[in-house]
C-alpha positions in Angstrom: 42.5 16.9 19.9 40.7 19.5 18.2 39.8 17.0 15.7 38.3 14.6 17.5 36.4 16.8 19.5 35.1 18.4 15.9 34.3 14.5 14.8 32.4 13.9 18.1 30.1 16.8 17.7 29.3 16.1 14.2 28.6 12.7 15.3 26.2 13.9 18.1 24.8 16.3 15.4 23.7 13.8 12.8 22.8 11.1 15.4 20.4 13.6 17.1 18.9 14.5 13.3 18.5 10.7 12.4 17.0 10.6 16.1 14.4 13.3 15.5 13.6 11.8 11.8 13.2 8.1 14.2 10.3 9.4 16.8 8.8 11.6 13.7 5.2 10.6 15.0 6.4 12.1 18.7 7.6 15.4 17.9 5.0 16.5 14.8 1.8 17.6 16.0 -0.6 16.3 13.1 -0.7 13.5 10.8 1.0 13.9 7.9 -2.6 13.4 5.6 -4.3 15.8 7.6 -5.7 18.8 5.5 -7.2 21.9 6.7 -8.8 23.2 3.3 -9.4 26.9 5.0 -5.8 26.8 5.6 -3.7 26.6 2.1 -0.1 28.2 2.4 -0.5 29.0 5.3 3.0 30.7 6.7 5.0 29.6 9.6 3.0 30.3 12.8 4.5 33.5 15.5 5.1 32.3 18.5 4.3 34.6 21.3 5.5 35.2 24.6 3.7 38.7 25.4 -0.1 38.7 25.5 -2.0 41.9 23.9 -2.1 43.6 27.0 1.9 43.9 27.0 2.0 41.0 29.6 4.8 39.0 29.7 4.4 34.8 30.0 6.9 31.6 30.6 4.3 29.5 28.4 4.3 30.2 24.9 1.2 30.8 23.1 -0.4 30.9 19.2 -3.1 33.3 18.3 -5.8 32.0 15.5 -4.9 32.6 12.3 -8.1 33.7 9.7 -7.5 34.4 6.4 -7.7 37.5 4.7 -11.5 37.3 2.9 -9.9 39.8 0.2 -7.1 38.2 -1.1 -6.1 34.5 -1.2 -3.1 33.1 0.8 -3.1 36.2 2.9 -3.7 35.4 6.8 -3.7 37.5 9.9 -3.7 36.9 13.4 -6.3 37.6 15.9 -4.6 38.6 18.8 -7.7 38.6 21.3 -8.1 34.9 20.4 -4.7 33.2 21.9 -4.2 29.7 22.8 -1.4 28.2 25.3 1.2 25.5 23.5 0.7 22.5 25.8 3.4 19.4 26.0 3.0 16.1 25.9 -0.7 16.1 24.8 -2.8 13.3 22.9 -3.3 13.6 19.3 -3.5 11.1 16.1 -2.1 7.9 16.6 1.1 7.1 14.7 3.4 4.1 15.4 6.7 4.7 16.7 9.8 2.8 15.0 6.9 1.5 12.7 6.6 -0.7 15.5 4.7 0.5 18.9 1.1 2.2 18.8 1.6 5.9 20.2 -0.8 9.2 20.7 1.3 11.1 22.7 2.6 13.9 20.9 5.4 16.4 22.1 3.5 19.2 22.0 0.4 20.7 20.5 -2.3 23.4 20.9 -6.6 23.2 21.3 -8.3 23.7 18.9 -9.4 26.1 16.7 -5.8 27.2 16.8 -3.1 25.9 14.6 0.3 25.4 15.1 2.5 25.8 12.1 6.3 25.7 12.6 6.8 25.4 8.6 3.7 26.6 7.4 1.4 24.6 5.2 1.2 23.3 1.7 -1.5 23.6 -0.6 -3.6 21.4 1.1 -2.8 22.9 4.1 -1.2 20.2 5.6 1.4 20.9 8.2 4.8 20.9 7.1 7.1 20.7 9.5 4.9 17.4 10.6 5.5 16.0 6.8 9.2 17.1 6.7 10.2 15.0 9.4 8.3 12.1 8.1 9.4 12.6 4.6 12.8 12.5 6.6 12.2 9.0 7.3 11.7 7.9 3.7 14.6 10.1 2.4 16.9 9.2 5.1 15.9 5.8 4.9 16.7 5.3 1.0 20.2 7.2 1.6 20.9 4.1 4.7 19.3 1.3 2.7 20.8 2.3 -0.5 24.2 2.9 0.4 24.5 -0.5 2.5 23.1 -2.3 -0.8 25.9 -0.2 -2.7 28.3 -1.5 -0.3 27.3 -5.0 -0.1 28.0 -5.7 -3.5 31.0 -3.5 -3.4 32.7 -5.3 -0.7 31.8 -8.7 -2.4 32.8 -8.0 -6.1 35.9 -5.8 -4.8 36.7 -8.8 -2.0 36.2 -11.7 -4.8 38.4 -9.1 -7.6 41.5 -8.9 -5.5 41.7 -11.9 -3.6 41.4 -14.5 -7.0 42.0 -12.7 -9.9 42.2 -13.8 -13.2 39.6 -13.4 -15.6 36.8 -12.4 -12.3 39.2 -9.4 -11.6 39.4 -8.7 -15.8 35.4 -8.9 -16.0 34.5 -7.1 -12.5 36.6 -4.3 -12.8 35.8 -3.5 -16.5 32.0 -4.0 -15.6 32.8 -1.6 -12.9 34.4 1.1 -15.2 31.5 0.9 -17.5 29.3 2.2 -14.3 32.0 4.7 -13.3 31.8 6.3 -16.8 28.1 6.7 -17.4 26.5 9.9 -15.4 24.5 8.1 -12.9 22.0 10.8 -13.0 20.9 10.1 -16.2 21.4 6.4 -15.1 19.3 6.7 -12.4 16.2 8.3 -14.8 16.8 5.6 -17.7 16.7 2.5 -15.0 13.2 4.1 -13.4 12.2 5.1 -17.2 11.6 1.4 -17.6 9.5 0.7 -14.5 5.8 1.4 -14.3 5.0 4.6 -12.9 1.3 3.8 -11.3 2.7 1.8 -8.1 2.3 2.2 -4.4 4.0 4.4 -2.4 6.3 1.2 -0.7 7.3 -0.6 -3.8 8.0 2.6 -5.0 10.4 3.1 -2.1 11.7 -0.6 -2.8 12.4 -0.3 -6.6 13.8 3.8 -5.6 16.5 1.7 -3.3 17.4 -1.1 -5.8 17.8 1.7 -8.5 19.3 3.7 -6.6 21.8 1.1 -5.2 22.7 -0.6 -7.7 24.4 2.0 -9.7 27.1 3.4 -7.4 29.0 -0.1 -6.4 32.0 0.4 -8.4 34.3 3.0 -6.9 33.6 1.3 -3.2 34.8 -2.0 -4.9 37.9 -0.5 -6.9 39.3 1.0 -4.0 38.3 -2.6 -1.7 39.8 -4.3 -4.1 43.5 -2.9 -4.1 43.4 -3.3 -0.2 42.6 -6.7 -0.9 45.0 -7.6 -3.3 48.0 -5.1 -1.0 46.8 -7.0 1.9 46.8 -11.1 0.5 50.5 -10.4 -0.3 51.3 -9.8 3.9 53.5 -12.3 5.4 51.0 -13.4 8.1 48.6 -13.9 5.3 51.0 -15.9 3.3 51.8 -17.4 6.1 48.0 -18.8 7.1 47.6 -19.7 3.6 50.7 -22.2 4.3 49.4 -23.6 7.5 45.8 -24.7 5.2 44.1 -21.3 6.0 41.0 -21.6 3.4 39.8 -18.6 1.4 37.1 -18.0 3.2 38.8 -17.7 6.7 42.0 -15.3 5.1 39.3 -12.7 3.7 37.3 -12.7 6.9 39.8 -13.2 9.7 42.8 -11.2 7.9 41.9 -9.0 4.7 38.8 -8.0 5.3 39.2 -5.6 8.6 42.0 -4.5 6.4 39.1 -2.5 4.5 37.0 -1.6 6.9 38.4 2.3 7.1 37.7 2.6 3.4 34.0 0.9 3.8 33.4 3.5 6.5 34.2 6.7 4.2 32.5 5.3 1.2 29.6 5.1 3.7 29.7 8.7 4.6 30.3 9.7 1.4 27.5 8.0 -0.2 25.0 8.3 2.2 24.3 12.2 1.5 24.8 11.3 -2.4 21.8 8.6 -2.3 19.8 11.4 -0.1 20.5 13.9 -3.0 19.2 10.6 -5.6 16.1 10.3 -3.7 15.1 14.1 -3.6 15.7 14.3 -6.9 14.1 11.6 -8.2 11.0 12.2 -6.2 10.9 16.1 -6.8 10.7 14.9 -10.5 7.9 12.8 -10.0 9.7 9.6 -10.5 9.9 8.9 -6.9 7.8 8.0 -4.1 4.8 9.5 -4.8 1.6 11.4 -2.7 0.4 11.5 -0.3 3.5 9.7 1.5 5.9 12.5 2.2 9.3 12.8 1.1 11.8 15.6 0.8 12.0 15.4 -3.1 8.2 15.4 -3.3 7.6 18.1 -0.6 9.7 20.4 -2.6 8.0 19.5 -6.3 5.1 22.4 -5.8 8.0 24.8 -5.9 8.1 23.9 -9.9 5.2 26.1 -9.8 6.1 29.9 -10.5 3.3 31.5 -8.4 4.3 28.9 -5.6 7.9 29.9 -5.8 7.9 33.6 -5.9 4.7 34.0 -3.4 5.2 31.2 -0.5 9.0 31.1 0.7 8.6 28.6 3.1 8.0 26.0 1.0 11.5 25.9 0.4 12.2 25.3 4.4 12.9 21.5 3.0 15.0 22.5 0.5 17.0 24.9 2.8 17.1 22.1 5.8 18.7 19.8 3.6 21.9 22.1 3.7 23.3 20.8 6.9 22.4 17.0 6.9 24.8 17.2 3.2 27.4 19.6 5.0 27.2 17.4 8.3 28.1 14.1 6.4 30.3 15.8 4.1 32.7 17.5 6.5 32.0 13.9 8.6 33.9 12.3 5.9 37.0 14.6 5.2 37.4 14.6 8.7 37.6 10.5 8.6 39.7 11.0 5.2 42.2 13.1 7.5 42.2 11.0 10.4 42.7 7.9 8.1 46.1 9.7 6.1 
């Protein structure tokens, strides 16, 4: 009991993270390209709830931030100049699910005021407003890249077991060949060989293809010995005798034999993809400015004076913790229920 209700909140957990990644344009409160040059590394904005005068208020407020005139990256707050955090206020347009037109943002404050949750960049661009876009892209090449993963899995793994022969001999010792080399340093020889000047969406494109193709072989060895344990069932054999043809024994008998196993591979591969992403774009080799990603939020942090001087730029870093820990302990609990 206790494991299912542990399954079901890490279920809620990671759908409510994908859902906040989804209706990015609702809950940021500036566009993603939007600079305030008086504003570089800037630090996470206080949040107050007691006014100068020691009075206490329900609405939570921001005061103006103004930067220090004697020293660079150093910001203060003018507490005589606050301003209210209002909900559901109009702001840049952005297009929810990619789809519908929207300018109604979750919350915001007027200007002159800023609102930081993250800080900003070096550009001073919000963020927390780029992380959960970035989130999209990120998220987006872990989803796309593990279902391409799987879809040749499940066919070469399918194909392997259920025929044999000389397509088993050649799949599977294709397969090991992938298994054996690192795929990181698979990953950066496949993208050594494309062009690096492209835009940011066939750069997405060509990050899931590489990304994807690479990591097919352990979901297809291990769909590939349910496939051949599961053809050998009587009531296979059996629909094979009555003029069952190939095609309707994988995909009316063997198949949702392997449907447990495709559902852990997912899990398992989804935060490993994720991982590919970030580090492909935090190298540069990625998708690229100014389309956020996680990888390419985190590459100013190369820079020593950024690292040691602005800590929030590693909020990125530091979120990613509990997506990889949610998925992770998402799969051993599937691994346990499944044993």
């Amino acid at each position: 009991m206790k494991q299912k209700y542990g399954m079901t909140i890490l279920l809620i957990c990671l759908g409510l993270l994908h859902l906040a990644v989804f209706a990015a344009g609702f809950l940021s409160p500036y566009d993603v390209a939007e600079q305030d040059r008086e504003l570089p590394f800037a630090p996470p904005t206080r949040i107050h709830f007691v006014d100068a005068r020691g009075a206490l208020h329900l609405r939570p407020s921001v005061c103006l931030l103004v930067e220090d005139s004697a020293q660079f990256g150093a910001y203060h707050e003018d507490t005589q100049k606050c301003f209210p955090i209002r909900f559901f206020v109009d702001g840049p347009q952005y297009k929810l699910g990619a789809v519908l037109a929207c300018t109604r943002h979750l919350f915001g404050v007027d200007p002159p005021a800023r609102l930081f949750l993250m800080g900003t960049d070096g550009y001073g661009r919000d963020l927390f407003s780029r992380f959960l876009h970035g989130g999209q892209i990120s998220l987006a090449a872990g989803l796309l890249a593990t279902l391409l993963s799987l879809g040749i899995g499940v066919l070469l793994g399918t194909a392997s077991g259920f025929f044999g022969g000389w397509l088993d001999a050649a799949v599977m010792r294709f397969g090991e060949l992938f298994i054996a080399l690192p795929w990181l340093y698979l990953l950066f020889a496949l993208r050594a060989f494309l062009p690096l000047n492209i835009n940011p969406s066939q750069a997405f494109l060509l990050l899931i293809a590489v990304i994807g193709s690479v990591g097919w072989a352990r979901p297809a060895r291990l769909i590939r010995g349910v496939v051949l344990s599961g053809k050998e069932r009587h009531y296979v054999l059996a629909a094979r005798s009555f003029g069952g043809s190939p095609l309707y024994l994988v995909r009316r008998h063997i198949l949702p034999q392997t449907y447990s196993i495709i559902l852990t591979q997912a899990v398992l591969l989804i935060p490993q993809y994720i991982l590919a992403e970030v580090t492909l774009s935090f190298l540069g080799l990625g998708v690229g400015e100014p389309e956020p990603s996680w990888g390419n939020m985190l590459a100013s942090v190369q820079q020593y004076h950024v690292l040691v001087s602005y800590w929030w730029m590693l909020l990125p870093g530091i979120a990613l913790v509990p997506v990889f820990l949610g998925y992770v302990l998402l799969a051993n609990t599937l691994q346990a229920r499944a044993t």
